[in-house]
C-alpha positions, 0 to 999 in steps of 0.5 A, a space after each residue: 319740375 314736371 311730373 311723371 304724369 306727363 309721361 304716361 296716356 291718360 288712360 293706362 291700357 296694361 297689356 298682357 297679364 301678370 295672373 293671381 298671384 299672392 300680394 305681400 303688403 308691408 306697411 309701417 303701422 298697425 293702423 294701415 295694416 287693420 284697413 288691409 281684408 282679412 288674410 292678406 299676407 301683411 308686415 308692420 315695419 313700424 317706420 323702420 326700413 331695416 325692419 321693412 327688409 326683414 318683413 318684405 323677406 318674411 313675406 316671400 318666406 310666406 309664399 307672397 309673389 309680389 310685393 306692395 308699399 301700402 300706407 301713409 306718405 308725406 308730399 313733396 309735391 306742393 300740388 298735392 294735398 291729404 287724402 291725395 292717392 299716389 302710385 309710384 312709378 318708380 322708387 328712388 333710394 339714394 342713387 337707385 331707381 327702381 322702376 315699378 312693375 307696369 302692368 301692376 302700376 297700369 293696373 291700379 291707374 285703371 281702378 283708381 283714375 284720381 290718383 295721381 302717379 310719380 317718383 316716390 322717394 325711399 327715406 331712412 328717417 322722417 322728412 319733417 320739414 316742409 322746406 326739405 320736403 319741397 326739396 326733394 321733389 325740386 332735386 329729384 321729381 318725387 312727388 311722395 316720400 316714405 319710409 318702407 318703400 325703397 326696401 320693398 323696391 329693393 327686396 323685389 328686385 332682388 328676387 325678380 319679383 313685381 312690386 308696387 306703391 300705393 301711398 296717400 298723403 297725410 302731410 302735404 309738402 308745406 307743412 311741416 310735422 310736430 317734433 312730438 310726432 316722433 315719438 307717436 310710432 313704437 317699432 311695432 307698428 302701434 301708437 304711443 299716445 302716453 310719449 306724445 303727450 310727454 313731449 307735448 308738455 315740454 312743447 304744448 305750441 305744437 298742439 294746433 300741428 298735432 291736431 292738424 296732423 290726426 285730421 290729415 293722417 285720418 283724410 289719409 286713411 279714409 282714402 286708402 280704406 276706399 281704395 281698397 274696396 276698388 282694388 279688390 283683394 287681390 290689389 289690381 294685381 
């Protein structure tokens, strides 16, 4: 299936101005929350889109203005590999689409002219598999998947408010994650080494697959840290 990039210039002038405004991130771990400055305005949904509602309305509570997804995704497009930027075009959750704010989006294109853009699609539970994976982008063109954008998408637009994604690849589209992986997230955000090595002795064949997955998640990190020292504090926004 094409990808959104076919519909957009190669270089993506934002007309008008959205202004300053405050930026609340919601992000599902501890680790993409530490790459963010000091004094953002931040959510930790450890993965879970119910808690991603509740963090997304705190932050408006807070006084954020807009909204970002910001963090970790798994690829559906095989074109993309770790460590790939993507900002979404639109999010889609279940049978909603939910277009991005276009200046905001234009905006991040223009200070980060190597990621790639798309459809992101908005999970309830972790896509593990590469086949389900692929699935998802040859069903409905999107390029990424994660699991607190959908929720932002549709608290934003609820309130009227901009929102935007910026995601990097930590599992490309053809592989598949570990089981023991699940258990490596508790519901703040942190890491649970202790449970994955618990899983990981009832199934220690998945150690290369966890190996592999710290390297590609690290790849991941180190391009959202990067991007940030582009965007600026006030993310392109």
């Amino acid at each position: 299936m094409p990808s959104d990039e076919e519909s957009f210039p190669s270089t993506c002038w934002p007309n008008g101005a959205l202004g300053r405004v405050p930026v609340g991130v919601v992000v599902g771990m501890e680790s993409e929350a530490a790459l963010l400055p000091s004094g953002v305005l931040v959510g930790i949904a450890g993965a879970d889109p119910v808690a991603a509602e509740y963090q997304a309305r705190r932050l408006l509570d807070q006084g954020a203005q807009a909204l970002l997804s910001f963090g970790i995704a798994g690829a559906t497009d095989p074109a993309l590999a770790s460590g790939d930027l993507i900002i979404a075009t639109e999010v889609i959750d279940g049978l909603d689409h939910f277009p991005v704010d276009s200046v905001w989006m234009c905006r991040l294109l223009n200070a980060l002219p190597e990621a790639r853009r798309g459809p992101v699609f908005a999970a309830n539970r972790v896509i593990a598999g590469a086949h389900s994976k692929r699935g998802l982008f040859a069903s409905v063109g999107a390029r990424a998947v994660d699991m607190e954008s959908g929720t932002v998408a549709r608290v934003a637009t609820g309130v009227g408010c901009p929102f935007a994604v910026l995601r990097a690849v930590a599992d490309p589209a053809g592989f598949s994650l570990p089981s023991a992986a699940a258990a490596g997230l508790g519901p703040d955000g942190k890491p649970r080494p202790f449970a994955v090595l618990a899983r990981l002795a009832l199934r220690p064949w998945q150690l290369p697959g966890l190996i592999r997955l710290g390297l590609e998640s690290r790849a991941a990190h180190l391009a959202l840290r990067g991007a940030l020292d582009r965007v600026g504090p006030g993310f392109a926004l």
